[in-house]
KOLMI-970046 format. One line per field, with one value per residue (C-alpha): residue in one letter; residue number from 1; x, y, z. Coordinates in Angstrom, 3 decimals, padded with zeros to 6 digits. Layout:
<nodes>
residu c(a:...)
num c(NUM:...)
xx c(X:...)
yy c(Y:...)
zz c(Z:...)
</nodes>
This chain:
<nodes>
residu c(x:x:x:x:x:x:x:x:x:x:x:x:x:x:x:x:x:x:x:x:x:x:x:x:x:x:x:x:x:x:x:x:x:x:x:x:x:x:x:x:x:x:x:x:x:x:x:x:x:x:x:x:x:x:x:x:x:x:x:x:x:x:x:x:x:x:x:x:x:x:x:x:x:x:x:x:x:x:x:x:x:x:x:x:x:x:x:x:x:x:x:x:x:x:x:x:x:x:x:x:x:x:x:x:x:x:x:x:x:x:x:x:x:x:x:x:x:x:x:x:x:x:x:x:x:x:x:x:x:x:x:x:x:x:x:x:x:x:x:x:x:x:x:x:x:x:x:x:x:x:x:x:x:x:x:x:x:x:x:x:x:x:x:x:x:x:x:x:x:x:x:x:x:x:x:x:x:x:x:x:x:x:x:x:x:x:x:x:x:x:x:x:x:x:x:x:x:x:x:x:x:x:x:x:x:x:x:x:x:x:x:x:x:x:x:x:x:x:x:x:x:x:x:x:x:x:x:x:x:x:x:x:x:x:x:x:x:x:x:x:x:x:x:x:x:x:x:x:x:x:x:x:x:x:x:x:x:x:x:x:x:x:x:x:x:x:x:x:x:x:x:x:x:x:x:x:x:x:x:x:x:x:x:x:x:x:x:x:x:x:x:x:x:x:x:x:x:x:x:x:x:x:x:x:x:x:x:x:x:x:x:x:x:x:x:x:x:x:x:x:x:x:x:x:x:x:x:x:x:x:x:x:x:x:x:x:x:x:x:x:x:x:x:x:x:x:x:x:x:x:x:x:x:x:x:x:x:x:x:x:x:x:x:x:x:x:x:x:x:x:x:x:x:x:x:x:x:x:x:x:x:x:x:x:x:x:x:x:x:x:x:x)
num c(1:2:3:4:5:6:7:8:9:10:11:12:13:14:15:16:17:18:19:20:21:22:23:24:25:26:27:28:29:30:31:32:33:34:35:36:37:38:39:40:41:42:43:44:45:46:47:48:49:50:51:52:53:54:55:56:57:58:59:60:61:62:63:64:65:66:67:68:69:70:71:72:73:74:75:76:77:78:79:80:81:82:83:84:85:86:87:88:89:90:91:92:93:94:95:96:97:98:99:100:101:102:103:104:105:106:107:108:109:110:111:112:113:114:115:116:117:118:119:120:121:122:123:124:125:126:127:128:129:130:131:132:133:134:135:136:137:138:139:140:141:142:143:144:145:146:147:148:149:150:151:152:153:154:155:156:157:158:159:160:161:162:163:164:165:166:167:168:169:170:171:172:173:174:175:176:177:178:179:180:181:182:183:184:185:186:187:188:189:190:191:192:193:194:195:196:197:198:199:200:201:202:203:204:205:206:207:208:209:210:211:212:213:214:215:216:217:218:219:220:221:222:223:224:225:226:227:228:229:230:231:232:233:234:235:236:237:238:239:240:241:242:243:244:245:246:247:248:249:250:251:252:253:254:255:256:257:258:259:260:261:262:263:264:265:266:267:268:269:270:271:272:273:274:275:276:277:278:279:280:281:282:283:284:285:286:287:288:289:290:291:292:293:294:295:296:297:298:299:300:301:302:303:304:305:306:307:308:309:310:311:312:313:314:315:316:317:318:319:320:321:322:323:324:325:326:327:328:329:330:331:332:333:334:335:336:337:338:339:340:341:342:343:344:345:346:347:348:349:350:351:352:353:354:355:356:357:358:359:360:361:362:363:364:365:366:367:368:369:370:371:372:373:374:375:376:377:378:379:380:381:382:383:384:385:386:387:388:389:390:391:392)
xx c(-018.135:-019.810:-020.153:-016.181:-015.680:-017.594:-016.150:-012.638:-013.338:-015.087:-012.151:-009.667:-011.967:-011.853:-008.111:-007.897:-010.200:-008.517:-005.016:-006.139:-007.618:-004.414:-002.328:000.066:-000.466:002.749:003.243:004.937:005.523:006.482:008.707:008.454:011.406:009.484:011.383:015.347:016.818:016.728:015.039:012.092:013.435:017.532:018.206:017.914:013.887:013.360:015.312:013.332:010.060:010.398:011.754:008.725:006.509:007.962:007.641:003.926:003.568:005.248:007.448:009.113:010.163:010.683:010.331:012.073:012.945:013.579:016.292:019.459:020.684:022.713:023.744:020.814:019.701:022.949:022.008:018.789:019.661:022.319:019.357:016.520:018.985:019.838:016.910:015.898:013.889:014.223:014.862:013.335:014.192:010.747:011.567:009.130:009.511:007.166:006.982:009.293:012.125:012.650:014.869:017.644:017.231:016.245:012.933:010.808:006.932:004.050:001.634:-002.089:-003.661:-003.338:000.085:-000.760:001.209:-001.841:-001.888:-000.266:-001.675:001.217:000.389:003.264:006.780:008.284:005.126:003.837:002.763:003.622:004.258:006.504:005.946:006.144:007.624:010.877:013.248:015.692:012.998:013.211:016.979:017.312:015.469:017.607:020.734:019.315:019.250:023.110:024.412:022.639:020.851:023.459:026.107:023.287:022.299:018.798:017.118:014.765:013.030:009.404:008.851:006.078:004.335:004.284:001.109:000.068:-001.763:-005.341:-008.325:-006.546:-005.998:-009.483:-010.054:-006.820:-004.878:-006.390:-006.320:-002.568:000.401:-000.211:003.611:005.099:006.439:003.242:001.702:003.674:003.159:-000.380:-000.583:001.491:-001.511:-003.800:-004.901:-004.940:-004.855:-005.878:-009.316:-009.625:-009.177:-011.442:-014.101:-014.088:-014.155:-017.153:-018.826:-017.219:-018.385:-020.074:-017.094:-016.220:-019.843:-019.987:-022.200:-021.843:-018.785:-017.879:-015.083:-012.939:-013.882:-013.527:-015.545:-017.458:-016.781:-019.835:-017.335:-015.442:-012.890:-012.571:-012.348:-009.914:-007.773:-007.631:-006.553:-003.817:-002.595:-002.769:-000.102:001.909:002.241:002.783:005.023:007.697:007.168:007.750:011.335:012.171:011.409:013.283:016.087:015.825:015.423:018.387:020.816:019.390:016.856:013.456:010.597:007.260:004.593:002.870:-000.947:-003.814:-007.291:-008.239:-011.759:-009.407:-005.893:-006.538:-007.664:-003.705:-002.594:-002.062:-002.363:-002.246:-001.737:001.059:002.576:002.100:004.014:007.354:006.629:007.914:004.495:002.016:000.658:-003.188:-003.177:-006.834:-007.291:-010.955:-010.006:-007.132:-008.566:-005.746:-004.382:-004.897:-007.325:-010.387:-013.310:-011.047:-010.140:-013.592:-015.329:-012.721:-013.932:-017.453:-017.407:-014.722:-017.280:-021.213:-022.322:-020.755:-023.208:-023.232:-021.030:-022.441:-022.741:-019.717:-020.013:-016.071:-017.492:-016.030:-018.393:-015.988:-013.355:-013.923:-014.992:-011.323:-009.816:-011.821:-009.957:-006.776:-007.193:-006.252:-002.386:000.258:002.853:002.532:-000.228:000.051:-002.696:-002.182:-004.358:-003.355:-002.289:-001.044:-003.144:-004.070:-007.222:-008.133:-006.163:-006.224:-008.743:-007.890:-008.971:-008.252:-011.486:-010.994:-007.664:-009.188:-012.110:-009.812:-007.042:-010.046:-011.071:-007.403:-006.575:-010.111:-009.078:-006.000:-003.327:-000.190:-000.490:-000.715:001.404:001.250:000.609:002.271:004.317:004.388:006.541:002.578:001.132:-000.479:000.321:-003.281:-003.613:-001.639:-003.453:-006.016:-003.317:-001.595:-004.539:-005.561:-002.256:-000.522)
yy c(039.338:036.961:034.554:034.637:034.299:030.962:029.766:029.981:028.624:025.476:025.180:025.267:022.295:020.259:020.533:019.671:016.627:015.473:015.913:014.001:010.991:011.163:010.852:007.712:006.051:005.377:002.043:000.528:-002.981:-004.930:-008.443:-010.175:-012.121:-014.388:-014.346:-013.299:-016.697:-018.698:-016.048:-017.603:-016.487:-015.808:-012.194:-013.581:-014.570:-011.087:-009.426:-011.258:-010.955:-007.010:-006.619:-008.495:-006.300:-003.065:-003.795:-003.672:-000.777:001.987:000.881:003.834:002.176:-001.756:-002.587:-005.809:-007.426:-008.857:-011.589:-011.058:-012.347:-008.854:-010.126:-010.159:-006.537:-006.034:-007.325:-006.461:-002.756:-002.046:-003.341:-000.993:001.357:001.259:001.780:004.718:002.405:003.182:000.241:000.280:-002.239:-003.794:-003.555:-004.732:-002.248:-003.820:-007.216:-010.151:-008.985:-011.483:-013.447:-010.870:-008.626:-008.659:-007.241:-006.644:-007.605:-005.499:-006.621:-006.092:-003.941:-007.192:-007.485:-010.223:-011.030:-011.164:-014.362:-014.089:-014.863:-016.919:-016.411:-017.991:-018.734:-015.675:-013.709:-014.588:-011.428:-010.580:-007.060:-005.418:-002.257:000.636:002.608:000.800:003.504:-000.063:-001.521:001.484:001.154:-002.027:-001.423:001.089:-000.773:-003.686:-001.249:-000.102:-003.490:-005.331:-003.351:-000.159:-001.219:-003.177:000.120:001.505:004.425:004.102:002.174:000.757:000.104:-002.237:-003.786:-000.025:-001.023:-003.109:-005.938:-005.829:-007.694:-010.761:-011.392:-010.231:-007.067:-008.018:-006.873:-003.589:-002.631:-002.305:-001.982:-001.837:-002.113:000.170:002.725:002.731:003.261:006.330:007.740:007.223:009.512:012.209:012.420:012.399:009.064:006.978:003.359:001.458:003.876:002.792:-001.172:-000.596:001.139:-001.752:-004.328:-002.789:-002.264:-004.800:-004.610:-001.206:000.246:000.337:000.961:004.460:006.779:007.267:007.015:009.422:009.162:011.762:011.899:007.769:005.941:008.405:006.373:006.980:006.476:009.343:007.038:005.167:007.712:009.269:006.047:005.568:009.183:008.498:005.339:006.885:009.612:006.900:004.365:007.189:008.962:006.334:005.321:009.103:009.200:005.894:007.628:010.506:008.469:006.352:009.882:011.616:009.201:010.231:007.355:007.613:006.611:005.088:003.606:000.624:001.646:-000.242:001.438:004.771:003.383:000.725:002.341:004.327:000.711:-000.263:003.231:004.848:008.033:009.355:013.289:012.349:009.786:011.603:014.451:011.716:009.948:010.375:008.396:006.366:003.090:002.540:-001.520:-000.773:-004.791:-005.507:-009.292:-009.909:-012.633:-012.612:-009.399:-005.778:-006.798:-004.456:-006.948:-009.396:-006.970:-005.682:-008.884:-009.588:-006.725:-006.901:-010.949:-009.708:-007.213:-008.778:-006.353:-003.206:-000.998:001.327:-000.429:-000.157:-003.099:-002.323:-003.633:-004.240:-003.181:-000.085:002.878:001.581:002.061:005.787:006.330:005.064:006.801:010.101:009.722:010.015:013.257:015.346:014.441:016.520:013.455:011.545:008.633:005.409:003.461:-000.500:-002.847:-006.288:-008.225:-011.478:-014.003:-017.244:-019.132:-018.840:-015.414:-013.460:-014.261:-011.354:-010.798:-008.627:-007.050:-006.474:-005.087:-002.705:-001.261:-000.585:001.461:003.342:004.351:005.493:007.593:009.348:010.979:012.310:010.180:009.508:005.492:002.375:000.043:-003.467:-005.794:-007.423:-009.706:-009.299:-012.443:-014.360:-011.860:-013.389:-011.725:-011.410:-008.976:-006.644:-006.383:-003.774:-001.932:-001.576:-000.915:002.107:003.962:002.746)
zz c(-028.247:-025.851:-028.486:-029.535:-025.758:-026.299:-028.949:-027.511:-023.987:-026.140:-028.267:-025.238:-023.092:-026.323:-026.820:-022.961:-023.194:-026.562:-024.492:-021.625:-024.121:-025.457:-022.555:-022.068:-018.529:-016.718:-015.507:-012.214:-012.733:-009.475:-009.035:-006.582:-005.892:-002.505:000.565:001.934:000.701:-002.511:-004.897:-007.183:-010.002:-011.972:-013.554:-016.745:-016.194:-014.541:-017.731:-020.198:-018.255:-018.496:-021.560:-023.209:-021.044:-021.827:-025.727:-024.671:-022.600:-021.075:-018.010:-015.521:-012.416:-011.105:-008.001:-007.217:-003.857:-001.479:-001.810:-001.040:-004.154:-004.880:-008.562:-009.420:-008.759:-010.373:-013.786:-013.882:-013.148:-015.936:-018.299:-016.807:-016.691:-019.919:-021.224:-018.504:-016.075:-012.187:-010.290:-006.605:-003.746:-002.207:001.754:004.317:007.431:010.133:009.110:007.119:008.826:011.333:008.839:009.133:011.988:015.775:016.331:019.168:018.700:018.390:021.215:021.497:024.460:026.355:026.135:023.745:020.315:017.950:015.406:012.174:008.601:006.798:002.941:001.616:001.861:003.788:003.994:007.690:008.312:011.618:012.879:014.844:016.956:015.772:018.335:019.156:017.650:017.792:014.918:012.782:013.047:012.276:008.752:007.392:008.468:006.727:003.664:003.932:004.858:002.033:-000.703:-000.881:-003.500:-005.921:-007.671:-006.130:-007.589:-004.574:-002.241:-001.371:001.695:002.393:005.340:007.235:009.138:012.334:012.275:010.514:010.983:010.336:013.347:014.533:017.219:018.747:015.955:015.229:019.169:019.370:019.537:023.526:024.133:027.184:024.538:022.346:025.544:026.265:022.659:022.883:026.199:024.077:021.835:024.708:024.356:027.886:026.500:029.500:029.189:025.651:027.229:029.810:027.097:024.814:027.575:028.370:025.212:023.307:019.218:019.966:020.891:016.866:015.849:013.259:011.789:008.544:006.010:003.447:000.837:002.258:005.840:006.004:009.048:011.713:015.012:017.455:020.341:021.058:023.034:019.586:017.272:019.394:019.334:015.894:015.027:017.894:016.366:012.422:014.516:016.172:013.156:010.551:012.174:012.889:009.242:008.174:009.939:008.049:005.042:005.922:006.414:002.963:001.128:003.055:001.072:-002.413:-003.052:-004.144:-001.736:-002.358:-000.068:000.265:001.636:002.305:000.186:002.484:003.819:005.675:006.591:009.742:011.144:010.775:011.162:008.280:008.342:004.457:005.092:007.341:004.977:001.926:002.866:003.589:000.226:-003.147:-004.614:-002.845:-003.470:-002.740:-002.869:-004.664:-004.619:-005.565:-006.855:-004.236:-000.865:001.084:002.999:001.653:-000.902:-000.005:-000.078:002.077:004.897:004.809:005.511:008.240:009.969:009.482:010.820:013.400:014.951:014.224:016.640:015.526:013.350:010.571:008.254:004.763:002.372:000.159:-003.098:-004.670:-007.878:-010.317:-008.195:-005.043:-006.792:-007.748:-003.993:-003.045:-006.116:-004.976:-001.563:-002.646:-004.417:-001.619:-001.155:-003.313:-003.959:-006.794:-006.954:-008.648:-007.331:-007.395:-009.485:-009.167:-012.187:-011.377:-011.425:-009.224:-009.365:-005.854:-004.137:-007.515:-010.112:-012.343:-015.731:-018.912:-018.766:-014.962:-015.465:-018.226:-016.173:-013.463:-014.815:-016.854:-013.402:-012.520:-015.159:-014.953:-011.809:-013.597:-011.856:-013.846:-013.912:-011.804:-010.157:-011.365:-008.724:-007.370:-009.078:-013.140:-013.131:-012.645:-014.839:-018.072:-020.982:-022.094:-018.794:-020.746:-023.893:-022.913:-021.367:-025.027:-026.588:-024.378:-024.602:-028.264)
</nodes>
């Protein structure tokens, strides 16, 4: 009897491993269209762009943005929707939006506006708080006024952080606005105490003991750790209630997130932002030097804070990658973590073989697919090869 019992539990975990093999990634392909004015490229490159890509692999969603160019998310939505593609508008929440709205700045805990990191042509990178309900506000309407009539499945909202190391301690330590300051006492966090402690201990004040997959960076400073988990609560939650917003008139919502060993520094708080998301994007950048890729941020930190110990000696190789992948495990949305595609000699230096070891490492962990990062207009073909070969 034992033996039949056996037999039938071997038969069932080779049927489930032979499914799993078998299983067709889902893919997330991203335009990026550059700033509010002037759009990089016409309808017809976008349309010809995806349709060669989708002949190659399996495409589910677009998300294109964020010119205001609203013929062109007209025509390139009847064809993805023709063909059973969602089309998502790329919005930047926190930063970009200067262009078209008012904002008010996000400050450091010197009242300070910390430095920017200007990538390219309408991507300065510079934040806005978090707190001013005005700021949140302004987003949405930006949405109705501009994006509403072009035919959005969804959105993905983007920059829905503070500042990072970019800027060096100044723009991790914030926002230190009046009404951050007030939502930092609700959570029991006194900021000027948290000024005074690093002024006082300066790189020690971020120093940890230990970092685990799951549990992310041990601070050794209670003050510190206490901070952080405050600002994950601050920044998250204000990003939650835009969310709730989006998805109260019908539209899909996905997330923008930096890798989990980095996010609570720029307050992202995944349990509270997976539970306002329809799928989260891990920006899981290991060949990306410029903002959110992993190895970037992390060395901005680690030359931002010499002092500061018990930071280990990452390695952005494929064992990082499952430590990140491990992380996001947890959440009950849907996960589509982002590998980066496009490719320029100096910020991106992807290859095929990169591209291929990656989303091995993705669909290990079960997830459904990627997103493809973050512009598939730069993408070489050749990138795509090993994608088609996996899953066709």
């Amino acid at each position: 009897m034992k033996k039949i019992v056996y037999m039938i539990v071997g038969v069932m975990a080779l049927l489930a491993c032979q499914k799993q093999q078998s299983h067709e990634a889902e893919y997330v392909v991203q335009v990026s269209l550059g700033g509010w004015h002037s759009p990089d490229y016409t309808a017809e490159q976008v349309i010809g762009r995806i349709d060669t890509v989708s002949q190659l692999i399996p495409v589910k969603k677009v998300i294109i943005g964020w010119s205001q160019d609203k013929e062109i998310y007209r025509q390139v939505g009847d064809y993805l929707h023709d063909r059973g593609i969602r089309m998502l508008l790329w919005l930047p929440v926190f930063a970009e939006t200067e262009e078209v709205c008012e904002n008010t700045p996000a400050v450091d805990l010197w009242g300070q506006v910390p430095t920017n990191y200007d990538l390219a042509a309408g991507e300065g990178f510079r934040f806005n708080c978090p707190s001013d309900p005005q700021n949140a506000a302004n987003v949405v309407a930006v949405y109705d006024s501009l994006f509403s009539d072009c035919g959005f499945d969804g959105v993905f909202i983007d920059r829905i952080r503070t500042q990072s190391f970019v800027s060096g301690v100044s723009g991790v330590l914030g926002c230190g606005c009046p009404l951050c300051v007030e939502r930092f006492a609700a959570e029991g966090v006194d900021i000027q105490a948290v000024k005074a402690e690093f002024e006082t201990q300066g790189d020690a004040f971020f120093s940890v003991s230990g970092y685990t997959p799951v549990e992310g960076f041990s601070f050794k400073n209670p003050v510190a750790a206490a901070f952080f988990k405050a600002k994950g609560q601050v920044v998250s939650s204000s990003v939650a209630a835009i969310a709730d917003s989006l998805r109260s008139r019908g539209l899909e919502v996905g997330m923008d997130l930096y890798a989990p060993f980095m996010a609570p520094f720029v307050g992202q708080d995944y349990t509270i932002l997976a539970g306002h998301a329809d799928f989260i994007k891990p920006m899981l950048y290991r060949q990306t030097f410029a903002p959110a890729g992993m190895g970037f941020e992390y060395d901005l930190l680690r030359k931002a804070l010499p002092a500061a110990t018990g930071y280990p000696d990452f390695k952005m190789d494929v064992d990082f990658l499952h430590t990140q992948l491990k992380a996001m495990e947890p959440y009950s949305c849907a996960k589509y973590p982002g590998i980066e595609i496009n490719y320029r000699p100096v910020v991106a230096p992807t290859s095929p073989e990169y591209i291929s070891e990656s989303l091995k490492a993705v669909l290990s962990h079960g997830f459904d697919g990627a997103v493809l990062s973050w512009n598939i207009m730069e993408a070489p073909l050749s990138h795509l090869e090993p994608l088609k070969q996996k899953d066709r």
